[in-house]
N, C-alpha and C positions, 0 to 999 in steps of 0.2 A: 324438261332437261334435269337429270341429277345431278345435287347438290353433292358437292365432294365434300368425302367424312371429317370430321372432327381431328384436327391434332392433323392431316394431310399437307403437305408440303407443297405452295401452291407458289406462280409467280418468278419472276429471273430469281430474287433471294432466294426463294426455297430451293430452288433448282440449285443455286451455287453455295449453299451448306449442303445438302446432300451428296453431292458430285466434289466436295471441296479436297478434298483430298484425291481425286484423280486430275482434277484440273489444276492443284500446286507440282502432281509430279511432270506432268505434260510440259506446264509453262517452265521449269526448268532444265528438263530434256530441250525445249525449242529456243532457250537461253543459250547451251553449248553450243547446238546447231547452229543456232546466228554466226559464231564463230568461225565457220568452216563455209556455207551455203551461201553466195552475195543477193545479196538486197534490194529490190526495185527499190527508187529512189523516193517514189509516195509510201511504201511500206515503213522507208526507214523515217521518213518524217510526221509518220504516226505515230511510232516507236519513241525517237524522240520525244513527243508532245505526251505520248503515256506517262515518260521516265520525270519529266517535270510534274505531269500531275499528282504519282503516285509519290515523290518528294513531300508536295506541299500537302500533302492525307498524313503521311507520315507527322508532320510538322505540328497540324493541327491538332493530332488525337493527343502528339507527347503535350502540348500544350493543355488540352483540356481533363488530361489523367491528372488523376490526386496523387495514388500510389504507384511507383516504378512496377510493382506486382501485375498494375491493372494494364500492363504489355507486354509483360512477360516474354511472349515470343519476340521482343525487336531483336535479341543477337541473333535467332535465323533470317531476321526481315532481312536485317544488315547485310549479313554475309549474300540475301538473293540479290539486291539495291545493287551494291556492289559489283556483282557478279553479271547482272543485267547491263551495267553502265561499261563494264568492259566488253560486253559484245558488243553495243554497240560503237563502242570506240573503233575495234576491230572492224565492221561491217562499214560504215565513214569513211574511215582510213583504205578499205579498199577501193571505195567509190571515187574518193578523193586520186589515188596514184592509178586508178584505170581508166578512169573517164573523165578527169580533172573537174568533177561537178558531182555533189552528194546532197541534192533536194534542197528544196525552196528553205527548209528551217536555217539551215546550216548557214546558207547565203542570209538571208536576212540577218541573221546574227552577226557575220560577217558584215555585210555592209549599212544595216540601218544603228545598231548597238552602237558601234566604234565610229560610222560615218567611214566608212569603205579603208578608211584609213587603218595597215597592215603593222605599222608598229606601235599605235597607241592600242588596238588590237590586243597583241602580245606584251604590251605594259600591263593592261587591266588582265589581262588572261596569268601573268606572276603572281599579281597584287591578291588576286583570289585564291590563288595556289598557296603563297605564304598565310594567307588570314587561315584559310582551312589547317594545313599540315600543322605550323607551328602555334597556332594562336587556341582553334576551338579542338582540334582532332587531340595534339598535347596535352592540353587543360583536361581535358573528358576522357584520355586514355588515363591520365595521372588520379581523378580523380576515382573512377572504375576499379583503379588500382590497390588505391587507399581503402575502399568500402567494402571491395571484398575480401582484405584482409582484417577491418575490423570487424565485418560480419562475422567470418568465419573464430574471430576469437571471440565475439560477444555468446557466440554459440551454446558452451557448457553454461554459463550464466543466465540465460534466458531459458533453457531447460529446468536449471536447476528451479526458477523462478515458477515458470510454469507446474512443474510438480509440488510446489509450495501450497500453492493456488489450492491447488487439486485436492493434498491434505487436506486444506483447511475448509474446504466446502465452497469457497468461493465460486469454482468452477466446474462445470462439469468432464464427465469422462471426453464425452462427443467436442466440448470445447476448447479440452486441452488435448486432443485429436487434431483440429482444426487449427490451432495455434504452432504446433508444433511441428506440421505440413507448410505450416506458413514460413514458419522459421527457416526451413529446407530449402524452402522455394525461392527465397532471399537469401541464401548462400549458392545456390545454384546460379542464381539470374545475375548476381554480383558478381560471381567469379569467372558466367559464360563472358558479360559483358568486357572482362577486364583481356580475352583473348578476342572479342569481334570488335571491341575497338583499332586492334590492327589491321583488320580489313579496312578499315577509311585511310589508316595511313597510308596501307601499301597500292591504294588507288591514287591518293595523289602527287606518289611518288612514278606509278605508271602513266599518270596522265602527262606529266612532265618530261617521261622518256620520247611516251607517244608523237606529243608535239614537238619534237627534237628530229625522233624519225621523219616524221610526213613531212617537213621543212627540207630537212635533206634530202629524202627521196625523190619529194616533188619535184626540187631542183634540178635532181640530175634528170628525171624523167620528161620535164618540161622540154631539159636543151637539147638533150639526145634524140629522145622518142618523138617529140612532137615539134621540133625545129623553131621553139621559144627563143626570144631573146634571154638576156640574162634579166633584165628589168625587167620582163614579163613576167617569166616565170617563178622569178622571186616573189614577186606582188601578187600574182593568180593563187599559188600555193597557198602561201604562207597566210593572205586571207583566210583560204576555204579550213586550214589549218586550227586559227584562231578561231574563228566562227564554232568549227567541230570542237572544238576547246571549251568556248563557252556556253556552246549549249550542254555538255556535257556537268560543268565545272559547278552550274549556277544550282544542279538537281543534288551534285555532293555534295555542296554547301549548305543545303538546305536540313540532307540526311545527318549532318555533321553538327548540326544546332540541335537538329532535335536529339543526337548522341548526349550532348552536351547538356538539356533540358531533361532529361531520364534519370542522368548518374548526378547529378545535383541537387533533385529535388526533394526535399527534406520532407519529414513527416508533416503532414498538413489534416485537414477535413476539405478542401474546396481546390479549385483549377487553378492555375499558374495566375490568370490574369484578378481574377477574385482578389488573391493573396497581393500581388504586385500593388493591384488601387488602393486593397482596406491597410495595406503598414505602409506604405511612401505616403498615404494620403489620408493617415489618421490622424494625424496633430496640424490642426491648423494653425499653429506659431509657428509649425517650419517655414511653410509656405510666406508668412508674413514678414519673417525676419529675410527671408532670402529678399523677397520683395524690395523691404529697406536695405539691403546691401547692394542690388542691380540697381536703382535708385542711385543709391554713393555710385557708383561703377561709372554709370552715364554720367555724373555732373564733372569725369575726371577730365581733363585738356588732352587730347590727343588718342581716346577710343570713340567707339563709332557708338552715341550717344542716341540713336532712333531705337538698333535694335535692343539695345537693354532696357530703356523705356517701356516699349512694346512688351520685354518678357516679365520686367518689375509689376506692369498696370497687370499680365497674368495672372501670376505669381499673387497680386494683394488680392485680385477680384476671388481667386479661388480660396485663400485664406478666409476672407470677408464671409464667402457662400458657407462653409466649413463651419464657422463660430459658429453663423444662423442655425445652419441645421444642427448644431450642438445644442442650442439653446430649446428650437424646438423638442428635440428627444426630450430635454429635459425636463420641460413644460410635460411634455406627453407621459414621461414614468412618472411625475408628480400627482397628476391628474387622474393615472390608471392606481395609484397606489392607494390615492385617497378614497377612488371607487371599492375599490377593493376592501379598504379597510370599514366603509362603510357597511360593504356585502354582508364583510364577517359577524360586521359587529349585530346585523340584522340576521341571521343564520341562530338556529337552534344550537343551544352547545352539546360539544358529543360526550353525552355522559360515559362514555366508555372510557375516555382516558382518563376523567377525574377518578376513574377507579382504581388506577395505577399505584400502588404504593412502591416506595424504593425499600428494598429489604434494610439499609443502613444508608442514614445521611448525618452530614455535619456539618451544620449552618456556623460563618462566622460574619463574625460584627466587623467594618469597611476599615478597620484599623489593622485587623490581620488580613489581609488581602495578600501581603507583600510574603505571607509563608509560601502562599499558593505558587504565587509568579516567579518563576523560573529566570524572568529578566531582573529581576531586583535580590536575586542569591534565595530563592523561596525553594526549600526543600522536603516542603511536607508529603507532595506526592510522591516522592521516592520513599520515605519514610511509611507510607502508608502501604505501600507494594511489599517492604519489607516485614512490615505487622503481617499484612496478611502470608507471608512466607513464615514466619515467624510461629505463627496458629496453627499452619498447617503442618510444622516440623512437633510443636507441645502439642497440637490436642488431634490431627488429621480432622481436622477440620477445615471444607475451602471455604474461607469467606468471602460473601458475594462482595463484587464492585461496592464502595463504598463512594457514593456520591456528594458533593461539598458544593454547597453554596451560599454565597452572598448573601445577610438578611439586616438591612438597615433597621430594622425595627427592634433587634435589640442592642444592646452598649458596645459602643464601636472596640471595645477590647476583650467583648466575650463571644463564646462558643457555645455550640447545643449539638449534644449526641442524641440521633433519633433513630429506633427499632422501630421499623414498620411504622413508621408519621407521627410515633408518640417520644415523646422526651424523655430519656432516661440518665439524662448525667449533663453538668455544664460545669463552667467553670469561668475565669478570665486570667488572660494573661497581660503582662508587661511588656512588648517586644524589646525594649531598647534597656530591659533591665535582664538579672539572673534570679533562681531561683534558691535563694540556702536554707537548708533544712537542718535541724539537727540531730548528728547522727546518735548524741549519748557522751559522744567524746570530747566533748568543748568545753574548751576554757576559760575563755575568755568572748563571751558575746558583742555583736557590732549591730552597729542603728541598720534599721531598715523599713520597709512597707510592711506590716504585718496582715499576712495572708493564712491562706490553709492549703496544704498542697491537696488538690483535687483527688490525684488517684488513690489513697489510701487516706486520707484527711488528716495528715501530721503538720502539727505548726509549722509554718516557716515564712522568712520574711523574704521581700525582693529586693534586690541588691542592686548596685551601680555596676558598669565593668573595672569602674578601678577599686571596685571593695570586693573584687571578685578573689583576687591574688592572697588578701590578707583572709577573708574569708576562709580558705581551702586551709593557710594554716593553720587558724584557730580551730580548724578539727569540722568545719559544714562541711555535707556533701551540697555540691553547688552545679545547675543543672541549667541548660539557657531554656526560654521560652520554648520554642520548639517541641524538645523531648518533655517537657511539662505534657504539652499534650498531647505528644507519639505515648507517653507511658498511661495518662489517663485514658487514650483508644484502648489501646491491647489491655488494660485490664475491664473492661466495660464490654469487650469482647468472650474475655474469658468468662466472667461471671454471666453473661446472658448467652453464654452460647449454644445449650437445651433448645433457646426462643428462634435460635440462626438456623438450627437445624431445622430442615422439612422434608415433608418425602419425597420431593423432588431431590435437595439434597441429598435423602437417602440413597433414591434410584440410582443419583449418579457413581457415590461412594460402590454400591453392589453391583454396579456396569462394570466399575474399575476392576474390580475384586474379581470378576468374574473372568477376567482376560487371564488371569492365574491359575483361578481356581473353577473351573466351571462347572467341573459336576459338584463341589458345595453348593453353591450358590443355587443350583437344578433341585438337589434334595431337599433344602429347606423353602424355595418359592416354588410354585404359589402353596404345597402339600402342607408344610407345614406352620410357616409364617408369614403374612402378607409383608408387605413393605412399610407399612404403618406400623404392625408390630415389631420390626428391624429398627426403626426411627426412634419409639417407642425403650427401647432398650439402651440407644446409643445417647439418647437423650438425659437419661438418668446417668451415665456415666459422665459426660461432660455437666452434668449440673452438679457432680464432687470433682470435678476438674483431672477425671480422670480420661488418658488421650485413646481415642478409636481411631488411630490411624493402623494399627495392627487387627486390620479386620477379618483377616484368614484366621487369627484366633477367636476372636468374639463370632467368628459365623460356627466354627467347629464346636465350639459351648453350646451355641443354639442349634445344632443338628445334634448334638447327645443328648439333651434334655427339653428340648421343643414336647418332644412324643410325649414325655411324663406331664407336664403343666403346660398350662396357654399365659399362666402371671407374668406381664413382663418384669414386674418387679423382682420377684423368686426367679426370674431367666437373669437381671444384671445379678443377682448376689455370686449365681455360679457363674457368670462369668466374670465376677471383679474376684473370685478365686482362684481362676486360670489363668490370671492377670497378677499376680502376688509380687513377680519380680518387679515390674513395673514399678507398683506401688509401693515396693520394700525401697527401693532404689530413691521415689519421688520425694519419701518423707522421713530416711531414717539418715544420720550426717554419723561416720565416720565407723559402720554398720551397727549403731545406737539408737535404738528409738524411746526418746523422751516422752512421757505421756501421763495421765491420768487412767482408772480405771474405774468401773462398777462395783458397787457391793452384790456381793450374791442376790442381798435379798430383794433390792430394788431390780436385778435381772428376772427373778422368778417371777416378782408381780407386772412387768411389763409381760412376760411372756404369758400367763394368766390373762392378760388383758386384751391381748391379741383378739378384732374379731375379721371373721372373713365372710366377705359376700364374693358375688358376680362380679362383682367391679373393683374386685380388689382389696385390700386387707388394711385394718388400721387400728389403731389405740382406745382405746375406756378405758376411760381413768377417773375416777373422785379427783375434783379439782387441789383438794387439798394435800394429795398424797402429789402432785404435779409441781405444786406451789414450792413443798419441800425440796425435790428435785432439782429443781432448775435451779434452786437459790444454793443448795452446797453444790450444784458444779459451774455457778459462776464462782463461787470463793476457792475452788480448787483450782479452777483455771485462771485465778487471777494471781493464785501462787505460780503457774507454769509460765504464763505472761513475763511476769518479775522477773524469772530466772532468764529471758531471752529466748523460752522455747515456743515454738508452734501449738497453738488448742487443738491436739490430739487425743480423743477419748477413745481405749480401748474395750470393745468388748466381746462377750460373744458371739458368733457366725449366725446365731436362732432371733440372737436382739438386738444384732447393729441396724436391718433395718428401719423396727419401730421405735429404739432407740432413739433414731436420727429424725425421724418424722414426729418425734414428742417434743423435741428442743429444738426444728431448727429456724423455726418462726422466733425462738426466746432469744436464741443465741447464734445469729448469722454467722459463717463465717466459721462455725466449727467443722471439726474434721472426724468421724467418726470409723474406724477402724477394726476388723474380726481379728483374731489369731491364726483365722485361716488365710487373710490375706497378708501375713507378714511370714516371710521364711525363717527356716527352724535355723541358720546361720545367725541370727540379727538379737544383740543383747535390746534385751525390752527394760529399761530406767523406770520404774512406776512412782510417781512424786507424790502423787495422793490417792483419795477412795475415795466414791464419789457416796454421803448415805443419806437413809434418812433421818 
C-alpha cells in the first residue's frame, strides 16, 4: 500500500483546514436556513448541545491565550455564536407554539434546572439576563471601547518608536515589518471588537423579547387552539419558554465572559490561570494575615464561627506551604550560586577580555563617589557629556565614552585619568570645600588648604563655603570641587588628543565627510592616501591643538598635494595653511598678534640642518649651537610670559616645522607659528628676537 506524500493533508484535521473555508460558508448559509426551515426535535437537541459546547471552546482558548492578537478572529466568532443562538431561538420558538414540545434538552432544562417549577424558572432565567446585559456584556463593550481608542491614539507613537529602533540598528527591516503589521492588527481587532460587542447586547435584549413573545403566544395558543385550561397552559408554556431560555442563556453567558476575558487581558508572557496563581498567590503574608483576620472574625458573638475557621486553618496552611517553598528556592539559588561560582572559579580565564582596554577611564577614591550619584546632587556625568560636546565643537574630535570607576586603593579624595590603562594625570579634591586661585588681582590674601590646581598647576588654596563670598571679593577666582576636575578632564583631553585619535576614529570622521563630500573622499582613498595617512595628518594638527572638525578643507589640501609628496608632515604644513583663518582667529585678541620671532641667522642654520630620509625629516644640530637656542628663547618668552602674552614663536613657513621639533621636548607648551598661517589683515607685535 502507498504511503501518502510528504506535507499531504491526511485525517478529519486535514480534511477540515482544507475544506475550511467552504465549510464556514455552508455552516452559515444553514445558520439563516434554520431560521425559515422547522426542525426535528433530535436535530434541534443536538444543535443545542453543539451551541453549549462550542461556548465552553470559546471559553477555554480566551482563557489559555496570552495575547488578544492570538484570536484575532473572536469579532467574526461573535457575530457567528450570536447569529447561531438566534436561530435556534427562532427554530424552539416554533416548536414550542406548534407542537407545544421542543426536544428532550429544552424540557430537562425546564423541569430538572428549576425543578419543573415555572416561575423560579423565569426568576433565574432575568437574573442571568441582568448579569449578562448589564453586568459582563456593559463592562466588556466599555472596556472594547476605551482600548480601541487608545490603541488607535498610541498609534503614531509606537511608529514613531518603531522607526527609532530601526535607525538605530536595533531592529531589523523584516522586524519592523513585523511589528508594525502587528500594530495594525491591534487597531483593527480593538476597534472590530468595540462594534461586536453589540452583538452580545442586542442578543440579550432579543432573548428577553423572545421569552415575552412565546409566554404570550403560548397562552393564547394553549386556550384557543388546543382547549387548555388557563393554569395549564400558562404552566406548559411558560416552562418550555424558560427552559428554551436557559438553554440558550447559559451558552451567552459563557460567550459574554470570554468577551469579557479578551478585551481585559493585559500584556502578559503566560495564560489567564498562570498569571491568576503566580500574583494572588505570591506573597505568602497575604494569605497569613487574612488567616489572622478570619481567625478574629470567628471568635466574634453572633457570626457563623465553623465556616471562618475552616477558611482561617486555609488560608494559614497555604501561607505556611508558601514560606517553605520560599525558603526552599532560596536554599536552592544559594546552592546553585555557590556551584556555580565554584565552576567559574575552576574554569580557565578568557584571556580575550583581559585584552580589552577602555580608550579613557577615570578612577576615583570612595570619597567622590557622591559626584557620580545622581541621588546625592552628583553631576559629573552631565558634565562629562558636555566635555565631550565641548571637544567636539574646539577640536571635531568625538571622544570615546569615557568610563569611571570606583578604586579603593587609592586616597579616598583623589582621582586618576587613564589613556588606554596608563595614568596620565591625578589630582585630589575637597568635596565640602572650594577651590581659590589667584588670579593676579588680589589684595588682600585669606587662610586656606594650600594646594596646586591640577589642570594648569597654578597655586591655590581650598577654601570653606563661607570664605567663599569674602574670597571672590578680595579678587580669587573661586571654583567648587566639581569643575576642578570637569576643567582638569578637558584639558588632559586636549593635550593628548593626537593619542585619542585612531583610525578607526579616522574612518569614522571620513564616513562622516563622505555623506557631503563623496567624490573627495573617492579621489583621495585608497589612490592616494590610506586612512592611516588621513589619521596621520589630523594627528599632528590636534597635537598643536589645532581643531579638524572642518574636514572638507583638510581633505581638499590633501587631494591638491597628496600627488606631489606622501610626507605627512609637509601634507599638515599645507594644510595648517589653508587653515590661516582658523588659526588667525585662535591666537591673535583684538586682530594683534603678540609674539616673539627668529633671527635670520639661526632660521638659515636650522634650515641647513634639515636632513630627510624615508621616514621623514628632522634636525642635526651641534649640541652646542641647540644649547644656545633654547636658553635665549626661554628668556625671550619669559619676557612675553610677564607681559600676560601667550609663548608664541613666529617664524618661517620652511622652519616652523623643524623649528618646533628642535624645542618642543625643551619647552612644552609652545606655540609655533608661519607667516603663512596668519592673514595679511592681522598687526604682528614682535617683543623680542630669539639669537644666538
Amino acid at each position: 500500500m502507498a504511503l501518502p506524500e510528504a506535507g499531504a493533508t491526511s485525517g478529519a484535521g486535514g480534511f477540515v483546514k482544507k475544506y475550511s473555508d467552504v465549510l464556514v460558508a455552508v455552516g452559515i448559509v444553514t445558520i439563516v436556513v434554520m431560521m425559515i426551515i422547522p426542525l426535528p426535535t433530535m436535530l434541534l437537541d443536538l444543535l443545542l448541545c453543539c451551541n453549549i459546547t462550542l461556548a465552553l471552546i470559546v471559553v477555554m482558548v480566551a482563557i489559555y491565550n496570552v495575547e488578544a492578537l492570538d484570536l484575532s478572529v473572536f469579532p467574526s466568532l461573535l457575530l457567528i455564536t450570536t447569529l447561531f443562538r438566534l436561530a435556534l431561538n427562532v427554530s424552539s420558538t416554533r416548536l414550542i407554539l406548534l407542537e407545544g414540545y421542543a426536544g428532550e434538552v429544552i424540557m430537562s432544562f425546564g423541569n430538572f434546572v428549576v425543578g419543573g417549577n415555572a416561575v423560579v424558572g423565569f426568576i433565574i432565567f432575568v437574573i442571568l439576563i441582568i448579569i449578562q446585559f448589564i453586568v459582563i456584556t456593559k463592562g466588556a463593550e466599555r472596556v472594547a471601547e476605551v482600548s480601541a481608542r487608545f490603541t488607535l491614539d498610541a498609534m503614531p507613537g509606537k511608529q514613531m518608536s518603531i522607526d527609532a529602533d530601526l535607525n538605530q540598528g536595533v531592529i531589523t527591516d523584516q522586524e519592523a515589518k513585523v511589528r508594525r503589521e502587528k500594530i495594525q492588527r491591534e487597531a483593527d481587532f480593538y476597534g472590530a471588537m468595540d462594534g461586536a460587542s453589540k452583538f452580545v447586547k442586542g442578543d440579550a435584549i432579543a432573548a428577553i423579547v423572545i421569552i415575552l413573545i412565546n409566554i404570550t403566544g403560548g397562552f393564547v395558543i394553549g386556550i384557543v387552539q388546543r382547549n387548555l385550561t388557563v393554569t395549564q397552559a400558562l404552566s406548559n408554556y411558560t416552562l418550555l419558554t424558560v427552559g428554551e431560555g436557559l438553554v440558550n442563556q447559559i451558552p451567552a453567558l459563557l460567550i459574554s465572559t470570554a468577551t469579557g476575558i479578551i478585551v481585559t487581558r493585559a500584556a502578559s508572557e503566560d495564560n489567564l490561570g498562570h498569571d491568576l496563581v503566580t500574583q494572588l498567590g505570591g506573597n505568602p503574608r497575604v494569605f497569613l494575615i487574612v488567616g489572622a483576620v478570619l481567625t478574629c472574625m470567628a471568635m466574634v458573638p453572633g457570626l457563623p464561627g465553623i465556616p471562618f475557621l475552616i477558611l482561617a486553618s486555609a488560608c494559614g496552611f497555604l501561607g505556611w506551604r508558601m514560606k517553605q517553598g520560599e525558603r526552599k528556592e532560596e536554599e536552592t539559588e544559594t546552592v546553585q550560586k555557590q556551584e556555580k561560582t565554584k565552576t567559574e572559579a575552576t574554569k580557565p580565564e578568557n584571556i580575550i577580555n583581559l585584552l580589552q582596554v577602555d580608550p579613557m577611564e577615570l578612577e576615583i577614591g570612595y570619597s567622590l563617589i557622591p559626584l557620580v550619584d545622581t541621588g546625592q546632587g552628583g553631576d559629573l556625568l552631565d558634565r562629562i557629556v558636555m566635555i565631550r560636546r565641548q571637544c567636539a565643537l574646539e577640536l571635531g574630535l568625538v571622544v570615546p565614552t569615557i568610563r569611571i570607576r570606583d578604586n579603593i586603593q587609592i586616597k579616598p579624595n583623589a582621582y586618576i585619568i587613564k589613556l588606554k590603562g596608563i595614568e596620565i594625570a591625578k589630582g585630589e579634591l575637597l568635596l565640602d570645600r572650594f577651590l581659590a586661585m589667584n588670579s593676579g588681582t588680589v589684595f588682600e590674601e585669606i587662610q586656606g588648604i594650600d594646594t596646586v590646581e591640577p589642570a594648569f598647576g597654578l597655586p591655590a588654596i581650598w577654601i570653606s563655603e563661607a570664605q567663599r563670598e569674602e574670597a571672590e571679593l578680595n579678587g580669587y577666582t573661586v571654583v567648587d570641587a566639581v569643575s576642578v576636575l570637569a576643567t582638569h578632564l578637558t584639558e588632559v583631553i586636549k593635550a593628548h588628543a593626537d593619542e585619542i585619535l585612531g583610525r578607526q576614529e579616522t574612518q569614522n570622521l571620513v564616513d562622516n565627510a563622505k555623506k557631503t563630500n563623496a567624490s573627495l573622499v573617492d579621489e583621495i582613498i585608497p589612490d592616494l592616501m590610506s586612512v592611516g595617512d588621513i589619521q596621520k595628518v589630523l594627528a599632528n594638527l590636534l597635537r598643536e591643538r589645532i581643531s579638524i572638525r572642518d574636514m572638507a578643507t583638510i581633505l581638499e589640501v590633501l587631494a591638491d598635494y597628496a600627488q606631489a609628496t606622501k610626507d605627512t608632515e609637509i601634507l599638515t604644513e599645507y594644510v595648517r595653511h589653508a587653515m590661516a583663518r582658523h588659526i588667525t582667529q585662535q591666537y591673535t585678541q583684538n586682530n594683534q598678534l603678540t609674539c616673539i620671532t627668529l633671527d635670520p641667522v639661526i632660521e638659515n642654520k636650522i634650515a641647513g640642518a634639515v636632513q630627510r630620509t624615508d621616514r621623514g625629516s628632522y634636525v642635526s644640530m651641534d649640541p652646542d649651537s641647540m644649547q644656545k637656542i633654547i636658553s635665549s628663547l626661554g628668556v625671550e618668552l619669559q619676557k612675553l610670559t610677564d607681559m600676560g602674552y601667550q609663548p608664541i614663536v613666529l617664524t618661517s613657513p620652511t622652519v616652523r616645522l623643524y623649528f618646533r621639533k628642535l624645542v618642543e621636548r625643551s619647552v612644552p607648551g609652545i606655540i609655533v607659528l608661519s607667516h603663512a598661517e596668519i592673514e595679511q589683515t592681522v598687526e604682528i607685535q614682535i617683543i623680542g628676537v630669539v639669537k644666538l
